[in-house]
N, C-alpha and C positions, 0 to 999 in steps of 0.2 A: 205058137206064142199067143198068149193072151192080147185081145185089142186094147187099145191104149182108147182111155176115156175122152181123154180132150185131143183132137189132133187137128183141126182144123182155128184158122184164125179170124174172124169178122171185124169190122169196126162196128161199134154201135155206141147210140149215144148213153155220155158222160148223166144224163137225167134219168136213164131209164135203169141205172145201176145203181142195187141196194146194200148198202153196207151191210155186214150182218152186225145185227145187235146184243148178240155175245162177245166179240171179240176180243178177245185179252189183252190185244197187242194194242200198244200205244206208241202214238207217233207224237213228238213235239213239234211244234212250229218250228224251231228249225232245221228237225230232219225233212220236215218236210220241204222245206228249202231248198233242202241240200238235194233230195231227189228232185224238185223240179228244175235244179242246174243241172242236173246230170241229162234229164230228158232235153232239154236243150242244149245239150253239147253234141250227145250220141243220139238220142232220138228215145223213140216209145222201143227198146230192144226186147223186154219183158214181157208178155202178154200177161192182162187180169185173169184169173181162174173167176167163173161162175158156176153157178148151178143151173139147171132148166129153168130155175124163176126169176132166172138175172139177179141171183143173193150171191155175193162176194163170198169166193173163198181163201183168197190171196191177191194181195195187190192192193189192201185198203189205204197205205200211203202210197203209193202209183195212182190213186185213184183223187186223194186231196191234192197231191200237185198236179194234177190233171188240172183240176179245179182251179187251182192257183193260177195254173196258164191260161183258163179258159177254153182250153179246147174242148171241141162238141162233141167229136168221137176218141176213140180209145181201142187199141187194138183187146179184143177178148177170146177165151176159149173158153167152151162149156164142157164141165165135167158132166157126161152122162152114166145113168146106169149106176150112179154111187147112193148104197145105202144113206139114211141120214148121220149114221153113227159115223161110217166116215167119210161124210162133207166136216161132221163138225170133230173130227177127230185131225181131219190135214189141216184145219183153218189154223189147231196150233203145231202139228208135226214141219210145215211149213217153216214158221219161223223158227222154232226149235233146232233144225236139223242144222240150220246155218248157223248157226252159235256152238255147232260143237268144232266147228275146226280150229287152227292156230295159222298162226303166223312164224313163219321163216324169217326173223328178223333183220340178218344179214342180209337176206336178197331183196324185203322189202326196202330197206334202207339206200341200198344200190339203187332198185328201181325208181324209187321216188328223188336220189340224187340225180338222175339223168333225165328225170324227168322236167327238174328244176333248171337243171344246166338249159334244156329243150325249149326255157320259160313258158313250161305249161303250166297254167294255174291250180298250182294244188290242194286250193280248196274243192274242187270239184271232186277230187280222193274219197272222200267224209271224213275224215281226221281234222279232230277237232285241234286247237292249239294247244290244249294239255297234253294230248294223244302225240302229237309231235315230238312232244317238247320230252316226254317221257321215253319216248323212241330213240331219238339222238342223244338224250344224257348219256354221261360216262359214269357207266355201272360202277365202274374201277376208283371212281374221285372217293377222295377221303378214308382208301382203305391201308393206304399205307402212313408211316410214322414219320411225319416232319422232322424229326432230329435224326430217325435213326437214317435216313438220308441226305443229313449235311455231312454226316462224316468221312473223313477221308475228302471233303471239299476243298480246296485252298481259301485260305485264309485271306483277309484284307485289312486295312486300318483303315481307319476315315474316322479322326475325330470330331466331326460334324455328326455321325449319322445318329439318330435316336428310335429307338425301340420301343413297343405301346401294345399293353395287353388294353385291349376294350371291352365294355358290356353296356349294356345296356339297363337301367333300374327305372323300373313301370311302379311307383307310389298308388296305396287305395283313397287315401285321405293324407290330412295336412301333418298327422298326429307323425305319419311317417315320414313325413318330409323333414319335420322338424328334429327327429333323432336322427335322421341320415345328414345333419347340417352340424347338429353338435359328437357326430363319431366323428367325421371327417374332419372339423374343423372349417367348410367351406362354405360360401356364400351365397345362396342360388338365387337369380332372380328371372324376370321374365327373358331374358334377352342370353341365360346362361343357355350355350349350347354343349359344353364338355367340360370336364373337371379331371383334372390330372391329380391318381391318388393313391400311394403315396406320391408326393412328389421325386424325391429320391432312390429312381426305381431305376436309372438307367446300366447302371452294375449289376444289378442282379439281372435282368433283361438277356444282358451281354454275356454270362455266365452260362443262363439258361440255355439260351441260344447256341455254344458250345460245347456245353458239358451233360446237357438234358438234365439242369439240375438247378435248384435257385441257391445252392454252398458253393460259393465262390474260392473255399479252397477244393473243393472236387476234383 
C-alpha cells in the first residue's frame, strides 16, 4: 500500500500558519462561530492539512476560529511528497467531496429530537433556524382540499358563528386608494384596521363552506 502523506500530528503555532491565497472557499463570520462552539464543546478533533511551508491546505475555518479562541497552537499534519497540482487540487476536492452527500431526513430528525429531549444545545448542530425550520415543516400542509374534507362531517348550528374570507390590499399611491374607497363604498382612515366587504357575505360564506360552492341553491 502506498504511504499515506500526512500521518502524524504536531501542535504548532496558530502565527506561523499561512492561509493560502487562492482559496475559494469562504467562511462567514458566523460559520465561523459556529465552528469555534464546536471546538469548544468537542475539542480541536480535526487536524489542519499543511504543506512543508506551513501553507494551509484544509482547515482555513478551523484555523479563523482558532483565532477567535485565541489559542497559540493547533493540532496540524503535513502533506508530504504532494506535487503542487495536487496540494492546490485537494485545497478544493476537500470541500467539494463533503457537499456531495445527503441527508436521511427521517433519522436526522429523530437524532436531533432526542438530542433536544437531552437539552443539548442545538445550535452547536450548525443548522441554521431556516434549516430547522424547513426540516420539521410538514411537507404534506396545504396539499389537500379543505372542503373536500368537511364532507361527510356532522353538522352544527350556532347562529352566533360568522364566517370571513380575508386579504390583504398593499395601495402604490393615493390615486389607488381613493378608487378602492369609491368601489367599496368605505371610509378609510388612519386608525382603519379592517373593512368588511361585501358586508352581506354571511350566506354565501355558509354555503360555501358546505356545498364548496358560493350557489346557495347547490
Amino acid at each position: 500500500m502506498k504511504e499515506w502523506p500526512a500521518t502524524k500530528i504536531d501542535l504548532v503555532s496558530t502565527a506561523k500558519l499561512i492561509p493560502y491565497a487562492r482559496n475559494s472557499r469562504v467562511h462567514s463570520e458566523e460559520q465561523v462561530a459556529q465552528i469555534a462552539s464546536s471546538i469548544q464543546e468537542w475539542g480541536f478533533t480535526v487536524p489542519i492539512l499543511i504543506d512543508e511551508q506551513n501553507v494551509l491546505i484544509a482547515g482555513h475555518g478551523r484555523l479563523l476560529a482558532a483565532q477567535k479562541l485565541e489559542l497559540d497552537k493547533v493540532p496540524v499534519m503535513v502533506a508530504k511528497g504532494w506535487s503542487e497540482a495536487q496540494t492546490r487540487a485537494y485545497v478544493i476536492a476537500d470541500n467539494k467531496l463533503t457537499e456531495n452527500s445527503t441527508w436521511d431526513e427521517e433519522l436526522l430528525k429523530v437524532e436531533i429530537k432526542q438530542l433536544e429531549i437531552d437539552s443539548f444545545d442545538l445550535s452547536k448542530l450548525g443548522f441554521g433556524i431556516d434549516e430547522m425550520t424547513e426540516l420539521f415543516l410538514d411537507k404534506e400542509f396545504g396539499k389537500t382540499d379543505a372542503f373536500d374534507e368537511w364532507q361527510d362531517m356532522p353538522e352544527y348550528d350556532n347562529d352566533d358563528i360568522k364566517y370571513y374570507r380575508s386579504f390583504k390590499v398593499n395601495f402604490n399611491n393615493q390615486e389607488d386608494v381613493d378608487l378602492f374607497i369609491e368601489k367599496t363604498g368605505m371610509r378609510i382612515t388612519e386608525n382603519t384596521r379592517s373593512i368588511l366587504y361585501p358586508e352581506p357575505m354571511t350566506a354565501d360564506l355558509d354555503a360555501y363552506r358546505v356545498n364548496g360552492t358560493d350557489d346557495d341553491e347547490a
